[in-house]
N, C-alpha and C positions, 0 to 999 in steps of 0.2 A: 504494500500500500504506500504512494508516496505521503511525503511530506503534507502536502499541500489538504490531504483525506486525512490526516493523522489530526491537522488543525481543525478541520471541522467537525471531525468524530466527538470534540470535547464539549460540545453545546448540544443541543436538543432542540435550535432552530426551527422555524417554520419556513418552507419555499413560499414564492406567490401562492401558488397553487392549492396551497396547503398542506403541500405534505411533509411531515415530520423525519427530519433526517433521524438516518439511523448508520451505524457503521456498517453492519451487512445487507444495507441498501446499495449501498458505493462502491460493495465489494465484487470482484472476483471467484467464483470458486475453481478450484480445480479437482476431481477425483478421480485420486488412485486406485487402482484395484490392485493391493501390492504383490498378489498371485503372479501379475502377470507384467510387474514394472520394473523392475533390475533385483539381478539375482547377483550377490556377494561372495557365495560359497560355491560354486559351482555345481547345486546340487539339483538343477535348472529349475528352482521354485524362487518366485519374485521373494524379497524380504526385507524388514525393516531398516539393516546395515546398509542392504539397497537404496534405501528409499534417502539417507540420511547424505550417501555417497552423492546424490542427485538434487544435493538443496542450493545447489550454487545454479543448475538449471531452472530452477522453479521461481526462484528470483531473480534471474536475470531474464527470463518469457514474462513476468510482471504480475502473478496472480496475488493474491491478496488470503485465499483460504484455503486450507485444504481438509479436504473431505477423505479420510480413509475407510475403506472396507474393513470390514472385519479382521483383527489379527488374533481375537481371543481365541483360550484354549478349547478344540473343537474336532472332532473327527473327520470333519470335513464332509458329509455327505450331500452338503451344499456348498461346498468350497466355503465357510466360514459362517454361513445363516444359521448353524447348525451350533449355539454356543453351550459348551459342557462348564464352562467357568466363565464368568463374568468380569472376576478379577485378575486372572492371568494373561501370560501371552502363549500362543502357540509354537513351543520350540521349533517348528518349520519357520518358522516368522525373526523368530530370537526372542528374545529376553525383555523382562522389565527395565532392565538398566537400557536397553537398544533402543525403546520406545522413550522412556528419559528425555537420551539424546536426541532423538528424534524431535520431539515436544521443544527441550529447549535450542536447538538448532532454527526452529521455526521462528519461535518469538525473538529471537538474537537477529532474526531476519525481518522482522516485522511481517510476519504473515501468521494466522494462524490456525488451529487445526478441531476441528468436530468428530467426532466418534459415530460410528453407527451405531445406532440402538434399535437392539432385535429383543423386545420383548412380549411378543404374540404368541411365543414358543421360543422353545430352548431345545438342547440335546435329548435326547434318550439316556444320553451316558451323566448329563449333568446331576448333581447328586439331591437334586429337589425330584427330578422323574424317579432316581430308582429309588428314593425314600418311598414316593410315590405306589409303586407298582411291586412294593416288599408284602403291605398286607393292608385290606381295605379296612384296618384300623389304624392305619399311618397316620402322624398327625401332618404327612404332607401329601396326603390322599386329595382334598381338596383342592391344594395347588394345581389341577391339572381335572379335563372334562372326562370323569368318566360316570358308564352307563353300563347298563344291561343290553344282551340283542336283544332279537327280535325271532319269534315263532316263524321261520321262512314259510311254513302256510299261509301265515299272511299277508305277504308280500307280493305285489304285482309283480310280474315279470322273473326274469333271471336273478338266482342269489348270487353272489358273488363268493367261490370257495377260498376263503380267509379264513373260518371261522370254524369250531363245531358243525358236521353234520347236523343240519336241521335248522339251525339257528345262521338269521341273519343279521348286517351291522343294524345299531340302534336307530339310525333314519339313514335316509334317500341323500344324504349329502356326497358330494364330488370332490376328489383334493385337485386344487389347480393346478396338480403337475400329475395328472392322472390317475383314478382307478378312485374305490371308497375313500371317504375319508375317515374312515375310519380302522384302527388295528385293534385284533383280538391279545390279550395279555393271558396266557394260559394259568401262568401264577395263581391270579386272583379270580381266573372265568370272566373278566369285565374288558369291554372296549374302552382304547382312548380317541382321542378325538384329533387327527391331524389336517389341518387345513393343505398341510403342503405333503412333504416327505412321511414317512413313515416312524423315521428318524428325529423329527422336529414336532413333537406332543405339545398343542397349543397349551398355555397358563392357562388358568380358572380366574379369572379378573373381578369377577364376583366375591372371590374371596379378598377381603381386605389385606388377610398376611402377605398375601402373593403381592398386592400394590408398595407397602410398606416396605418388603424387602425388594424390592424394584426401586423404587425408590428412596432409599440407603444408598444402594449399589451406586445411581447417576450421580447422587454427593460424594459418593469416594472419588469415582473422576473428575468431577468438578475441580473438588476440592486440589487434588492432582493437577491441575491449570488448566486442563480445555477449554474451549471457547463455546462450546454447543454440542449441538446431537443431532443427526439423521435419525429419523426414525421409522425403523421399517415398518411397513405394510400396520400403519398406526391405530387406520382405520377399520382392521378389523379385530379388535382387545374385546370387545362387546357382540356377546353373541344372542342373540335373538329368544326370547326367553322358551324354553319348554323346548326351542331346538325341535323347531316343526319339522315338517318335508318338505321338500325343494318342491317337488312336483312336476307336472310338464309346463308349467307358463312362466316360469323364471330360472336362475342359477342359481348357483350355492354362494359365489361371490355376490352375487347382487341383492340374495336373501341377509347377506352376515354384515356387509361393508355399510356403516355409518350406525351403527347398534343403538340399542334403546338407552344407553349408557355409556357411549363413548365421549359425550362433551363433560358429562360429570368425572370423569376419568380423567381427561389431560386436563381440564381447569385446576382438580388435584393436583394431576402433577405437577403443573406451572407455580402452584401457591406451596409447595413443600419445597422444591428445589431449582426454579427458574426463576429465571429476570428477565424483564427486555433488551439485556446486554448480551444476553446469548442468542446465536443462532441456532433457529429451532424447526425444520423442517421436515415435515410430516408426509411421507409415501401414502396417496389415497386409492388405495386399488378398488377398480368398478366400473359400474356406468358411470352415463354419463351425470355430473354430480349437479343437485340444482345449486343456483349462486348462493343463496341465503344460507343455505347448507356450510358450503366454502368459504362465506364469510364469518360464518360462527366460529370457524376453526381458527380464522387467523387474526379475529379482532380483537386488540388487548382489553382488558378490565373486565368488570362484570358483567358485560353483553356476550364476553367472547372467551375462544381459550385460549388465545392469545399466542398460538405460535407465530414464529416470524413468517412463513410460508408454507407452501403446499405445494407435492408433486402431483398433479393428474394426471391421466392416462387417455388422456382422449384423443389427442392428437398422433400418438402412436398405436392406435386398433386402428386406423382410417384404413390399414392395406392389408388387414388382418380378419380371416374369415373362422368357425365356427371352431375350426381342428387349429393344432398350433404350427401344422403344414401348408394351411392354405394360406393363397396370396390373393387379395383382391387389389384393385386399382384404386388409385389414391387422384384425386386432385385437386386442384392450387388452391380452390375453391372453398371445398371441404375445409383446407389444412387452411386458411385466412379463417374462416367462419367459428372453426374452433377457438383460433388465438383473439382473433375481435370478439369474442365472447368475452376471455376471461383478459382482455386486455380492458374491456368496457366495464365488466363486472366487480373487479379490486380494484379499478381507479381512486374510487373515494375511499372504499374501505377495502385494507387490506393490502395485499402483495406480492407481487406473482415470481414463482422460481421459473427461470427459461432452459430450459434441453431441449435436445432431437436425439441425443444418444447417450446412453450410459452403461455401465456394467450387464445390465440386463436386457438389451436393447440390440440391433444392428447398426452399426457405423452406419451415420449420416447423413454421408459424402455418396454411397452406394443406395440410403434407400431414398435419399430427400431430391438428391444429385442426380452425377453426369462421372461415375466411377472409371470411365474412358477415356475419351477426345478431350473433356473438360471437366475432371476432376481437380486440377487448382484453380481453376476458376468456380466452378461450383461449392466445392470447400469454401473459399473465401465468399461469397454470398453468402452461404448460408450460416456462415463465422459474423457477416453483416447483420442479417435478420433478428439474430438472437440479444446481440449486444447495440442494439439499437431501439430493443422492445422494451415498455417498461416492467423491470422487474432484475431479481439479480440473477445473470447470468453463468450456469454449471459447464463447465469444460470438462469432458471426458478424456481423461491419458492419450495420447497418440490423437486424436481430434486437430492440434494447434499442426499439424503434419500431414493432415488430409489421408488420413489410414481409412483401408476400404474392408469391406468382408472376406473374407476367409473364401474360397472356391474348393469346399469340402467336396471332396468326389467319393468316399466310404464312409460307411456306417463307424468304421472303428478311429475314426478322426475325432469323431466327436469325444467329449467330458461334461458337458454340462448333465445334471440328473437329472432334469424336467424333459430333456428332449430324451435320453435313454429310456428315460420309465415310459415315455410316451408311446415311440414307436415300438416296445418293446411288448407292451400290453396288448397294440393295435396288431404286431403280427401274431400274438396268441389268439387273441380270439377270433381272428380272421380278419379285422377291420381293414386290413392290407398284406399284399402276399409279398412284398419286400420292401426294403428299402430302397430301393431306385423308384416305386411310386411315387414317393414324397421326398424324394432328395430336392427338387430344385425347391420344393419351397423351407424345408430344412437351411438349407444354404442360405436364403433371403431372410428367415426369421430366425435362427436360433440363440442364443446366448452366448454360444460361442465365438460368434463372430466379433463382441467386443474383448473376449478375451484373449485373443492370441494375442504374444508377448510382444511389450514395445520396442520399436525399430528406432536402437540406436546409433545403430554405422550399419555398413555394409560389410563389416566384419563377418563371421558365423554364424547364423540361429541371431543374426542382426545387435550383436554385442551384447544381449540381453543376458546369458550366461557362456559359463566357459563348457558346461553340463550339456548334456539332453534335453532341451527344454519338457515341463509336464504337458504343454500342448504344444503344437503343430505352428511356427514362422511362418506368417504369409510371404510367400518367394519375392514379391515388390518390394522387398529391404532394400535389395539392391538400390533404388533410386528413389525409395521415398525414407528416408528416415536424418535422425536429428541434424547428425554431421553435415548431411548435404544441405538440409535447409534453411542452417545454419549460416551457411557456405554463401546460398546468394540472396540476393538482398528483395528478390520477388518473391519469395517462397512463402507458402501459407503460416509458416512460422513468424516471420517478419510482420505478416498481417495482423497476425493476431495479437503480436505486441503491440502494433500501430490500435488495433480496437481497444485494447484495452487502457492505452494513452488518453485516445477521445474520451471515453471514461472518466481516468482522473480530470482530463481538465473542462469539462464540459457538462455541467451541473444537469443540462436540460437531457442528455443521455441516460442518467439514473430516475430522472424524479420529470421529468417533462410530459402532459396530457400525449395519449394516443389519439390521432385520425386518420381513419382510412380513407381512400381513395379507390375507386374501379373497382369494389368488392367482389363484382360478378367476372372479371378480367380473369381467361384461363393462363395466363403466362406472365402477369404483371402481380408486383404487389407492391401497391404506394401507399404510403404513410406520410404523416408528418409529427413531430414532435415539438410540445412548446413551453416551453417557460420561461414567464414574463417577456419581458422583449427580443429573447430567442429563440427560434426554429430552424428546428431540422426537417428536411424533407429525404426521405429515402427513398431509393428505385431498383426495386430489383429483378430481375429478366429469368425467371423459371422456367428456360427453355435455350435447345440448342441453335438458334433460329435468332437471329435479330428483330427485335421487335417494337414500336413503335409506338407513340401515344402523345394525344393534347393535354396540355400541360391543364389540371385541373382550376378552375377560375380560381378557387380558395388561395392558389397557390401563386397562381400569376397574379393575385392582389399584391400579396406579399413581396412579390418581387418588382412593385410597381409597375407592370404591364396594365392591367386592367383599367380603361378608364383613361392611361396615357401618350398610351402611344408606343412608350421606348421607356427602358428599364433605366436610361441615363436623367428620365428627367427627376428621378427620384434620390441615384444617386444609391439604387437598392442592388446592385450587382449581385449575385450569388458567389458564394465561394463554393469549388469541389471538398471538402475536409478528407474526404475515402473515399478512393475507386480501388477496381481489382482488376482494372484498365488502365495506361497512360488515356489520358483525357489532356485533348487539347484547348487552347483556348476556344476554338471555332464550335467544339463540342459542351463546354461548360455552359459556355454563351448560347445557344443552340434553346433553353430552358425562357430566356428572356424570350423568344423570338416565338416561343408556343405552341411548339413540337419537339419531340426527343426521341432520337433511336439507341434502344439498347443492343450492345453486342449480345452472343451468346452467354449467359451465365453472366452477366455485367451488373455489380454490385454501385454505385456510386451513393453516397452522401451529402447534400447538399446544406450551406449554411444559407440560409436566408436572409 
């Protein structure tokens, strides 16, 4: 964070506009997924020594926070969502004293660092489940949902063989990474209840002990220096009382996500262990979420629960059909309509976190983009779009380098669990007779594709380790990774420090009103941004095809056209601030005169 954000961080100002500065308004994030971000030991698994070795890079690209993944102690059945200790680290990872350094290396840098918090579930192996699953006179029995089956006589349809002959799971519910959500514990004769893995036994949040030692645990970190929390899949701690059946007219995500007692939940947790000094970001998996909803979550004080922000999911199902194989078509349309939503809808209240890609997600560049002909150019568009929206902007590892997906060609490429357990269920029961059915859309969606390791030379397995990596180098090291783009001074690298400069110095980029432009335009998406006497206008070309447009009256006011004549009688010139194009004068100028064509993938920024 520079200087210049360090001095304003110290008040609690109001803009014109109204809105209330905050530090992790102005900020930067960046997330590791330290799996897969530099390996130390060459034992080819990313790790903390890693991550510590690479802080001279993290500050010199210009980010302000860092977001890490999971490094607690954990068996990994979800690469780290899986946590067996709360307060350890995972010896793959290194040590307490590694994270330490880690911690204080950041704030020695002025940047600083948030924790993921996974507390919807924990391990199997964590020592509150197997207290749990010892004997259903446990006094950590409660901590965790269990039940009775069900008489499969009376069950419609197929039972599912998990369980006892005869007996099926206690309801109709689905785990979003495939098959019941529910496992049989033979011990005690009683099912638990997993939203995800089978490995991952959701908490009982009903029970007070379970919030109370959750919330302990966030004060030990705290107290430990973090600056904030991720928190996973937040939205679904509150489950729906008596734990109906899904049925055939909804999901089990969409039956469970926003519970009868999720705002009374994190308003808790905000008054025992949070402030508005922390950054506090809340994963809302689902549909689509109503505003007032999304506004409850992020409104401070007694109306709200006051987190800083919110991840939704909406704009990333646009190309995503029923199986976690299908691909449907996306467009430009859709993906404005979404963000003019929630660009419109947290305006006044509230605060919106910006992605296209993260850990769980597909590279951005390949699904948003032009992964081909115009992958640095579409990278840096849509490196524009994000940190020009209001709200604070996530950077995913390899992101500021225009990393693409992965071009899996075998089933045994894969490691993600959700895509294993998926198609692995589907060729049991016949849903599909291989994996070649569903490889290309495997390839376009899986999780994997943001995990393979980051490309930092064109060195080996792209200097990431000296080892075997645990996943699979995308073979593009060779010409897409840090050294080169380092090297020249056009590289999506370079851009992205340039976005994040405008940033610092440019108030109306954090905290400036949203307005769109051409909303129904399949190739165009125009904005402008304002605060007080400054605007920004942005233009950006979603497509490989040059394309064209009248400059909107709103726009040509501002620029003193309308009503004049000529942009010189006002004296109103445009400045370019960001292109991902040389822009000559004849093209800057081009804006006064009341038409503009964009190149392919052509990002510009204009000052008003």
């Amino acid at each position: 964070m520079t200087d210049a954000n360090h001095a304003r961080e110290g008040g609690d100002g109001v803009l014109p506009n109204g809105e209330q500065r905050r530090w992790w308004k102005e900020a930067v994030v960046y997330q590791i997924y330290p799996r897969s971000f530099n390996d130390s030991n060459g034992d080819g698994v990313g790790d903390i020594p890693g991550i510590v070795e690479k802080l001279d890079y993290l500050e010199e690209l210009g980010v302000d926070v860092i977001w890490l993944n999971p490094v607690y102690e954990s068996p990994h059945a979800d690469n780290g969502y899986d946590i067996a200790d709360y307060r350890s680290i995972n010896e793959q990872y290194g040590t307490m004293a590694d994270w330490e350094e880690l911690l204080s290396g950041l704030h020695e840098r002025d940047m600083r660092l948030i924790m993921d918090l996974v507390v919807n579930h924990t391990s199997d192996e964590h020592e509150w489940f197997e207290r749990s699953r010892s004997s259903k006179d446990s006094e950590y029995r409660d901590y965790y949902i269990w039940r009775e089956g069900r008489n499969a006589e009376d069950v419609d349809g197929p039972v599912p063989a998990i369980g006892p002959e005869g007996e099926a799971p206690p309801n109709d519910w689905r785990s979003l990474f495939g098959g019941p959500a529910w496992a049989y514990d033979e011990k005690t004769g009683e099912w638990y209840l997993h939203l995800f893995d089978p490995k991952q036994p959701d908490l009982n949040w009903r029970n007070e002990a379970v919030r109370e030692d959750i919330y302990e645990m966030m004060e030990w970190w705290l107290r430990k220096g973090i600056d904030g929390f991720r928190m996973d899949v937040i939205n679904l701690i509150s489950k729906p009382e008596g734990l109906p059946n899904v049925g055939s007219e909804t999901t089990t995500v969409e039956l469970v996500a926003n519970g009868p007692n999720v705002h009374e939940y994190i308003s808790e947790m905000r008054d025992a262990v949070l402030d508005r000094d922390h950054l506090t970001v809340g994963e809302m998996v689902g549909p689509e979420m109503p505003m007032e909803e999304a506004r409850r979550y992020v409104t401070p004080g007694p109306e709200g629960d006051g987190l800083s922000m919110l991840f939704h999911f909406e704009h990333v199902v646009l190309d995503r059909g029923e199986l976690m194989w299908d691909v449907e078509e996306w467009s430009l349309t859709d993906l404005k309509r979404v963000f003019d939503r929630w660009q419109e809808g947290l305006e006044s209240e509230g605060w919106n976190a910006l992605y296209l890609n993260n850990h769980d997600q597909p590279r951005m560049v390949s699904r948003f983009g032009n992964d081909g002909e115009y992958r640095r150019e579409s990278a840096k568009l849509l490196g524009t779009l994000l940190h020009t929206l209001q709200g604070t902007p996530y950077v995913y590892q390899g992101e500021e380098l225009g990393m693409t997906n992965y071009p899996f060609s075998s089933f045994d490429e894969f490691r993600d669990v959700a895509t294993l357990n998926r198609v692995r269920r589907a060729q049991k029961t016949g849903e599909i007779a291989s994996f070649e059915e569903v490889k290309r859309g495997l390839r376009n969606n899986s999780r994997d594709n943001a995990r393979t390791p980051m490309q930092w030379s064109d060195d080996r397995h792209a200097g990431f380790t000296d080892g075997d990596p645990w996943i699979a180098v995308n073979s593009n090291y060779s010409h897409v990774n840090v050294e080169d783009e380092q090297r020249d001074s056009e590289s999506v690298w370079h851009y992205y420090r340039r976005l994040f400069e405008l940033r610092d110095e440019h108030d109306v980029v954090a905290y400036g009103d949203y307005e769109p432009y051409l909303r129904d335009h399949e190739r165009l998406w125009l904005y402008t941004r304002s605060l007080g006497a400054e605007t920004l206008f942005v233009t950006l070309n979603f497509a490989s095809e040059p394309t064209a447009f009248e400059v909107p009256d709103a726009v040509a006011d501002a620029v003193g056209r309308a009503g004049m004549g000529e942009a010189e009688a006002t004296g109103a010139n445009p400045d370019v601030l960001l292109a991902n194009y040389d822009v000559s004068e004849a093209q800057a100028d081009s804006i006064t005169e009341g038409s503009v064509e964009l190149r392919p993938w052509e990002a510009r920024v204009y000052r008003l």
